[in-house]
C-alpha positions in Angstrom: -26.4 4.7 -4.2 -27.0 8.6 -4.2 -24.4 8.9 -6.2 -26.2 6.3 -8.9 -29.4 7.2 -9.2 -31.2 10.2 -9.2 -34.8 9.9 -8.6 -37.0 13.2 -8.9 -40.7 14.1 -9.0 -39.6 17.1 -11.3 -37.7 15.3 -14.0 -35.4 17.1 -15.9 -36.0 15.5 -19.5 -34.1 16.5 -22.3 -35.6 19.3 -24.4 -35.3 19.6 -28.2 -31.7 21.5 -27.9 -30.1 19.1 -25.9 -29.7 16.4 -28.6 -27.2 13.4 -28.0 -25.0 14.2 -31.4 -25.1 18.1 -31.1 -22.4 20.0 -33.5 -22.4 22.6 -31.0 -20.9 22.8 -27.5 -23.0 24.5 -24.2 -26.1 23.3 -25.4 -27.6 20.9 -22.9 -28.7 21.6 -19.6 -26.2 20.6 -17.1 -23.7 22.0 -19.3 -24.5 25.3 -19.8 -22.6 28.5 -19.3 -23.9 31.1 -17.0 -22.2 33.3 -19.1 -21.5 34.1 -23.1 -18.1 33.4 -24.9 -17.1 34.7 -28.1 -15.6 32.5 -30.8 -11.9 33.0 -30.0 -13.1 32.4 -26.1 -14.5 29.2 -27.2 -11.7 28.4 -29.5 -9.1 28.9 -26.3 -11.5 27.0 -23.5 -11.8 24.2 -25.6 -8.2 23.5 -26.4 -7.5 24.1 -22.8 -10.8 22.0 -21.8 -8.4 19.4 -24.2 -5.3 19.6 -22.5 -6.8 18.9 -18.6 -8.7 16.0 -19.9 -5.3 14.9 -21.6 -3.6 15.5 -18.3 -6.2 13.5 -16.2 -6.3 10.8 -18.5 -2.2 10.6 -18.3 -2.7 10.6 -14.5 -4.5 7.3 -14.5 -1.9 4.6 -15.9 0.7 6.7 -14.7 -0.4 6.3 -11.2 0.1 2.7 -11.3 4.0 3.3 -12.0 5.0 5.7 -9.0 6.3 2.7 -6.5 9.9 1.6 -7.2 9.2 -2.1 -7.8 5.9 -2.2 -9.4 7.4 -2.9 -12.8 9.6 -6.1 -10.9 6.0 -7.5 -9.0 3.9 -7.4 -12.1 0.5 -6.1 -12.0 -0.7 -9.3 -10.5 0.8 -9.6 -7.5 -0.9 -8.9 -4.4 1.1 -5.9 -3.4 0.7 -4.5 -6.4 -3.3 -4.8 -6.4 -3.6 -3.2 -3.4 -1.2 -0.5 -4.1 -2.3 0.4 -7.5 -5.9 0.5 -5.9 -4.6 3.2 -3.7 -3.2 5.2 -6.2 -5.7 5.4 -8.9 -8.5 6.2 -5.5 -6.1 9.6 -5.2 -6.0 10.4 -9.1 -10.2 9.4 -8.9 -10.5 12.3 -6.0 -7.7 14.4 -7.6 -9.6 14.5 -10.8 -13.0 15.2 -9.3 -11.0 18.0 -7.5 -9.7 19.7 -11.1 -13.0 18.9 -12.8 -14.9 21.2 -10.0 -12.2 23.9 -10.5 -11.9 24.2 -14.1 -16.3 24.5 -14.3 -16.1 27.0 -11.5 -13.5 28.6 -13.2 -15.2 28.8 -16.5 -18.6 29.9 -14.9 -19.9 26.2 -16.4 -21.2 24.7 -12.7 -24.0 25.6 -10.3 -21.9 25.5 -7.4 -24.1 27.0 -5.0 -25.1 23.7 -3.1 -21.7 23.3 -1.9 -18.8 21.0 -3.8 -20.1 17.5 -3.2 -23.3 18.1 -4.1 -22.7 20.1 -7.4 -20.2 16.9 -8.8 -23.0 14.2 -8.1 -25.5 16.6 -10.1 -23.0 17.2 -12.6 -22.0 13.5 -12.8 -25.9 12.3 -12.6 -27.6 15.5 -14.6 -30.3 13.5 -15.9 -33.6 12.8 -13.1 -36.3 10.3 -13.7 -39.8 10.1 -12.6 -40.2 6.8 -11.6 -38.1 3.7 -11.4 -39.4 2.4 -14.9 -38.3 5.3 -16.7 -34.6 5.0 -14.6 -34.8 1.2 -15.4 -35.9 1.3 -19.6 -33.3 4.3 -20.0 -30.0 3.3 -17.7 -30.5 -0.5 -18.1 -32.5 -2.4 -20.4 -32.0 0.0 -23.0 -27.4 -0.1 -22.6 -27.6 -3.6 -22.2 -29.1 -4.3 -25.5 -26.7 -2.0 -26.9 -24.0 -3.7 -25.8 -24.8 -7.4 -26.8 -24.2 -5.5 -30.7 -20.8 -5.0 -29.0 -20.3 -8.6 -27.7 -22.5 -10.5 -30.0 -19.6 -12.8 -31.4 -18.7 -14.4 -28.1 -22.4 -14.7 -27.0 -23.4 -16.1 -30.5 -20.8 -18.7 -29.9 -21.1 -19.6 -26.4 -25.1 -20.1 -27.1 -24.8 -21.3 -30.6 -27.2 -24.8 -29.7 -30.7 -24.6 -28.3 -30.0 -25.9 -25.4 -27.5 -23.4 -23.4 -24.2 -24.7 -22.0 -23.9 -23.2 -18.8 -20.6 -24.6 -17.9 -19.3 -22.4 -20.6 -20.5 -19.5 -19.3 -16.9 -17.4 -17.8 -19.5 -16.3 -14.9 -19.5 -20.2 -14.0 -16.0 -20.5 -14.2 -15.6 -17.2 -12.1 -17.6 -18.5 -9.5 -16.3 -21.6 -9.0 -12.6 -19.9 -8.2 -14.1 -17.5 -6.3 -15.0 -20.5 -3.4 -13.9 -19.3 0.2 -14.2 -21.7 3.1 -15.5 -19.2 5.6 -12.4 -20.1 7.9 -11.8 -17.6 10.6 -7.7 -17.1 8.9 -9.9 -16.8 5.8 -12.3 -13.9 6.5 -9.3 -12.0 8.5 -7.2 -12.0 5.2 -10.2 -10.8 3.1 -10.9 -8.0 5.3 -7.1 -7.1 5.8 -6.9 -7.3 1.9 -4.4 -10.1 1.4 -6.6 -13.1 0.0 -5.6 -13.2 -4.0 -8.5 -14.7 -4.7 -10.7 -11.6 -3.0 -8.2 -9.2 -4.6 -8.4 -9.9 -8.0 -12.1 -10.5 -8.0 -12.7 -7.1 -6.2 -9.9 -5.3 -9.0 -11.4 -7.0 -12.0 -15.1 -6.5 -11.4 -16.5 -3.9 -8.7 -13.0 -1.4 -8.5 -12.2 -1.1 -11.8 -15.6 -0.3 -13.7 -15.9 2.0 -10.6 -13.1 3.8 -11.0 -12.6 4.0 -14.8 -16.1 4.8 -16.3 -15.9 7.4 -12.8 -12.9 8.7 -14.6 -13.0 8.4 -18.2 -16.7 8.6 -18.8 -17.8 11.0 -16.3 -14.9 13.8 -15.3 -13.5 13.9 -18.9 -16.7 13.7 -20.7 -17.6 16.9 -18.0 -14.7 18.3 -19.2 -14.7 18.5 -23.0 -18.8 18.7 -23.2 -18.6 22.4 -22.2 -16.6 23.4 -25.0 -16.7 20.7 -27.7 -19.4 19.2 -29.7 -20.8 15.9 -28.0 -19.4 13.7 -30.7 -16.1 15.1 -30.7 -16.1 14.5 -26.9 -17.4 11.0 -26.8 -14.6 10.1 -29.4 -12.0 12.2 -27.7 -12.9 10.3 -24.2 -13.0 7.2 -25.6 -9.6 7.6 -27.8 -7.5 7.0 -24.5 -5.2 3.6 -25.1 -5.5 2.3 -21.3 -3.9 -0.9 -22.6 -0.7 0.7 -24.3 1.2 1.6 -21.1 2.0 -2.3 -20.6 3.0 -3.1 -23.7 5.4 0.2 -23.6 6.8 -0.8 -20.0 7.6 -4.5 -21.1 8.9 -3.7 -24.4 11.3 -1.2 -22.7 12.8 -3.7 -20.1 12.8 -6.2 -22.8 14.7 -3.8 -25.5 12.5 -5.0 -28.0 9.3 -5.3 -29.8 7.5 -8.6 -29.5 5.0 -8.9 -32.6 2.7 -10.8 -31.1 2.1 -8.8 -28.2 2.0 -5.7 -30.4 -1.0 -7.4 -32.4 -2.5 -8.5 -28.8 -2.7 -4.9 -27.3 -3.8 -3.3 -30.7 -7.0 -6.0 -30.4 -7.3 -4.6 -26.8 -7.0 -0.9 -27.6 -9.3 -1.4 -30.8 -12.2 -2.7 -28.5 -11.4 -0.4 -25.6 -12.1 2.7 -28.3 -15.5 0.8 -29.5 -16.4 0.0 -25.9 -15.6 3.8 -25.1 -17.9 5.1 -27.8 -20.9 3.0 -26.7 -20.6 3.7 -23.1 -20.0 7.3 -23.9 -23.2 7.5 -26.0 -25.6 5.5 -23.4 -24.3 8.2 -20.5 -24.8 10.7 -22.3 -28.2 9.6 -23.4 -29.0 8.1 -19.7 -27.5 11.1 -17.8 -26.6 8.4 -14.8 -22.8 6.5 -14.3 -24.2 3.5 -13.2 -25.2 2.9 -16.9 -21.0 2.9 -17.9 -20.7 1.0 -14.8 -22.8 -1.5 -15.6 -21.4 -2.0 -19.0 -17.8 -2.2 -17.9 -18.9 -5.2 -15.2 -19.9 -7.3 -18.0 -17.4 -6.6 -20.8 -15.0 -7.7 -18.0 -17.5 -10.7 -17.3 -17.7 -12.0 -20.8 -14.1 -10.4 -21.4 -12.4 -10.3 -25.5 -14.2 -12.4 -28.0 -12.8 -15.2 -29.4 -11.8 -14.2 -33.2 -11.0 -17.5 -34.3 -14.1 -19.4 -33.2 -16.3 -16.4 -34.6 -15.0 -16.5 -37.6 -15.0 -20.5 -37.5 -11.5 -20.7 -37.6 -11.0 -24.4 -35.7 -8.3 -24.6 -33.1 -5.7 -27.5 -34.6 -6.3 -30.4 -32.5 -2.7 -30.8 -31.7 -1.5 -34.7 -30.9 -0.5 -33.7 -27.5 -3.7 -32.3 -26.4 -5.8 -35.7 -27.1 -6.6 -38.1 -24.8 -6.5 -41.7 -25.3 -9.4 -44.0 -25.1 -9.3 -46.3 -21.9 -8.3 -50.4 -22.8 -10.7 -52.7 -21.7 -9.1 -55.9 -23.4 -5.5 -56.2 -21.0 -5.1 -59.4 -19.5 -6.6 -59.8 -15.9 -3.3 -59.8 -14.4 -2.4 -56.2 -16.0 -5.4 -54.6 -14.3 -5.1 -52.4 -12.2 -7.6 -50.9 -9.2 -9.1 -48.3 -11.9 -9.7 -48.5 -15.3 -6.8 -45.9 -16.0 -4.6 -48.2 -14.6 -2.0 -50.8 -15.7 0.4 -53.2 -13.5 3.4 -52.4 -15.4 6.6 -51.2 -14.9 7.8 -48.4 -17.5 10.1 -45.6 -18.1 9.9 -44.7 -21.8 7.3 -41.4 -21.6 7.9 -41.1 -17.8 10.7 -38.0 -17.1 11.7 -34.9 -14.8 10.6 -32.6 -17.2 6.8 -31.7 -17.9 5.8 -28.9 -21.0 3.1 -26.7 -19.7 1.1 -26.4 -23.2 -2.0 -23.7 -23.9 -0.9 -21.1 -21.5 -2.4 -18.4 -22.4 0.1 -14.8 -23.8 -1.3 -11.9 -21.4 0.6 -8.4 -22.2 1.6 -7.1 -18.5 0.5 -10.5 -16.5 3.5 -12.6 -14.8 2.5 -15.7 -16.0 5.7 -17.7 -15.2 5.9 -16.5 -11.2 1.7 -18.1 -11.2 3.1 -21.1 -12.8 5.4 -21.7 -10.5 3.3 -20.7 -7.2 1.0 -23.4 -8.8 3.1 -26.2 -9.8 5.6 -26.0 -6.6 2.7 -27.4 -4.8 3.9 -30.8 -5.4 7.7 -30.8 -5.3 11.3 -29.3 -5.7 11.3 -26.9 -9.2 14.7 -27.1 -10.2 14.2 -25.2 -13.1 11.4 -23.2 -15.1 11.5 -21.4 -18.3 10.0 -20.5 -21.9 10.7 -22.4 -25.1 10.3 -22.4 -28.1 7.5 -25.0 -29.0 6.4 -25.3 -32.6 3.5 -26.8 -32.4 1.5 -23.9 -30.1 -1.8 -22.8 -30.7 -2.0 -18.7 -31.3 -2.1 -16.4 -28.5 -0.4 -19.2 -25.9 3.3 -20.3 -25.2 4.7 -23.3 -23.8 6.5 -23.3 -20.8 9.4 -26.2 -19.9 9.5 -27.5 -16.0 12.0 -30.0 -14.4 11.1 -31.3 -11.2 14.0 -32.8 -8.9 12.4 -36.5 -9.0 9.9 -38.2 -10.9 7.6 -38.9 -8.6 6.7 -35.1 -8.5 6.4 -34.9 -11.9 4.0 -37.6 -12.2 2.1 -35.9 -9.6 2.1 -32.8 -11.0 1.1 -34.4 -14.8 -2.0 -35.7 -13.0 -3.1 -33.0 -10.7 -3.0 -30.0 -13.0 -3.5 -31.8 -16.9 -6.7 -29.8 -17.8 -6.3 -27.3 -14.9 -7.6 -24.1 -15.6 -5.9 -21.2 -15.5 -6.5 -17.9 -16.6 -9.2 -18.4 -18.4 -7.4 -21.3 -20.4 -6.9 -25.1 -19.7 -3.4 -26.5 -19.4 -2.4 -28.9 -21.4 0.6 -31.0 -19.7 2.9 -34.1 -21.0 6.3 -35.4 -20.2 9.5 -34.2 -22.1 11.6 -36.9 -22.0 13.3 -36.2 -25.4 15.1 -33.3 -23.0 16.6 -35.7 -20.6 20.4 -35.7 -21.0 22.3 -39.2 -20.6 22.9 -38.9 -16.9 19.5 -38.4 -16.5 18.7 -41.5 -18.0 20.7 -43.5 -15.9 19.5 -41.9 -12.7 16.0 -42.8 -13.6 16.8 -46.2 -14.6 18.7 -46.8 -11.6 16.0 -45.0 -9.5 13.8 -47.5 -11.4 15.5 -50.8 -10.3 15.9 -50.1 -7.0 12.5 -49.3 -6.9 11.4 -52.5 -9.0 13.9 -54.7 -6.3 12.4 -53.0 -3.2 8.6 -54.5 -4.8 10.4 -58.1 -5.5 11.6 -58.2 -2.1 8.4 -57.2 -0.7 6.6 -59.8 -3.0 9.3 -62.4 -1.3 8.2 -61.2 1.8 4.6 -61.2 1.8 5.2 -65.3 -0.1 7.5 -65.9 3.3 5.2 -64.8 5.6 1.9 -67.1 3.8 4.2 -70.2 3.7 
């Protein structure tokens, strides 16, 4: 918390000088030089004041490739969590380690309380009076600067009077993020191997930690020195965090999938405009836990939903409505629930199941979750992408075969509407897929299991008379 907030009876407000959009470098307090540079001095700090920050910045994503299978695991799997939160913790210390040296080098740092002490005031320049002033100017003030940024998917989710909490992705968060307090459970939170636990603590305390930490105060302490505060809040916030996946899969791949392209250039577009409005509230709030703050809730509310801002309608696709329940069969077709019918049939009924809406994620290993998921209940005898025509944009279709029908049919109803990342499945039978053998097993796996009823029935009639 001493790191986030700087409470002083002396606060150091801005002065007239130390203006947010300056043209020229050195000029507010925390950032001044104890000494004078000429122009060609400036000139030759400031390219090399470039070049760190460029370094540092490179230092970040590349962190996350230095094990040997951390391409293979994806950057989902559990391993991989843990182990990329180890690495970008050393590039977060290594950083704060060149920022002190390249200020102390270039006479730009008070470094006479000792190391630590010098980077939080460097980091947190700005002290408040009071907790109001701390609140208005680190809080209340960012927030409503950020709803300009997320306005569309906030519009939309709140578009009636009466507010929809369900749709909320806080709810939604929440509810996966259930433990049961088991004894097994707790020990595999604390040793850092509960998925659940590890993506939650990635996604939305670790990473707006360590990024704004990196990219909004070390390199944005870097460049201010020497450049103009508008060139540094556009040069810090120019860094394309979400490029690196798309490079790494498009090199394994050999190729350059469109679609993903246009995804990651969505995501780098509103990482830049993100950057620029966090870099512009810390510079104006003098305090990280503004940025901070910011980052949790982009990552809570996450990428807007062009389509439905711009009331573009999602087709309603045949295979993702549901049909109204029959009330008029005849008593002796009733079954114990309304969804229910006593009848014996084989026509939609097959091994194969098509996994519709699952969402296209650039870096995420969607088809080793899917199959975690669905080998709950049974033998996966084969798993793959097609091809589906009929696919709503930004998802793919996924074909499963599961070694009897039974499974399938248990799978069909256990996961149909199942959420998963952020998206609901949409699930129904393939049996257009079935090859002629496959026919003829089910229909012989069908009368024997149609006999073993009759003889049953016989049975039960025997056993009355």
């Amino acid at each position: 918390m001493f790191l986030l907030i700087n409470l002083n009876a002396n606060a150091n407000f801005p002065t007239k000088n130390d203006d947010l959009f300056s043209t020229s470098p050195l000029t507010s307090s925390p950032f001044k030089s104890s000494r004078s540079y000429t122009d060609a001095e400036l000139r030759n700090e400031s390219i090399i004041s470039l070049l760190v920050a460029s370094i540092v910045s490179i230092l970040f994503p590349a962190s996350m490739y230095v094990w040997n299978d951390s391409i293979k695991l994806g950057r989902d799997h559990p391993i991989s969590i843990r182990r990329n939160c180890l690495s970008i913790s050393i590039v977060c210390l290594i950083s704060l380690e060149i920022l002190f040296l390249f200020r102390s080098i270039t006479e730009t740092l008070d470094n006479s309380q000792g190391q630590f002490s010098s980077l939080i005031a460097l980091l947190n320049y700005r002290s408040y009076s009071n907790y109001l002033d701390y609140f208005l100017r680190c809080l209340l003030v960012p927030i409503f600067l950020w709803l300009v940024l997320f306005c569309g998917p906030i519009c939309f989710e709140n578009s009636k009077i009466l507010i929809k909490l369900k749709n909320f992705k806080l709810i939604s968060i929440l509810q996966r993020f259930r433990f049961s307090f088991k004894t097994n459970t707790l020990i595999s939170i604390v040793k850092f191997e509960n998925y659940q636990f590890l993506n939650f603590f990635r996604q939305y305390i670790f990473a707006p930690l360590s990024e704004e930490l990196l990219f909004r105060g070390v390199l944005l302490a870097l460049l201010v020195p020497f450049w103009s505060k508008t060139s540094a809040i556009f040069i810090s916030s120019s860094s394309l965090m979400h490029i690196h996946t798309f490079i790494v899969t498009s090199f394994l791949r050999k190729k350059i999938n469109l679609n993903e392209s246009f995804v990651v250039t969505i995501q780098c577009l509103y990482t830049f405009l993100f950057g620029l409005i966090a870099s512009v509230n810390y510079l104006w709030s003098g305090n990280l836990i503004t940025p901070i703050l910011l980052h949790f809730l982009c990552n809570l509310i996450g990428l807007p939903e062009f389509d439905k801002i711009f009331h573009q309608e999602a087709r309603n696709f045949q295979h993702h409505q549901r049909n109204e329940i029959c009330s008029n069969r005849p008593a002796y077709r009733r079954g114990k629930r309304e969804t229910a019918v006593k009848v014996f049939t084989i026509a939609d009924e097959s091994f194969y199941l098509l996994i519709h809406n699952v969402p296209k994620l650039c870096g995420v290993n969607v088809i080793e979750d899917l199959r975690i998921l669905f080998s709950r209940y049974g033998t996966i005898d084969r798993l793959e992408l097609v091809d589906f025509p009929q696919k709503e944009p930004f998802t793919q279709t996924y074909l499963i075969r599961y070694h009897t029908i039974a499974e399938a049919i248990r799978a069909k109803k256990s996961l149909d509407d199942y959420e998963l990342l952020g998206s609901k499945l949409h699930i129904s039978y393939g049996p257009e897929l079935e090859t002629t053998d496959e026919i003829e097993a089910k229909l012989k796996a069908r009368q024997r299991y149609v006999e073993a009823k009759l003889a049953q029935l016989h049975n039960l009639r025997q056993l009355k008379k």
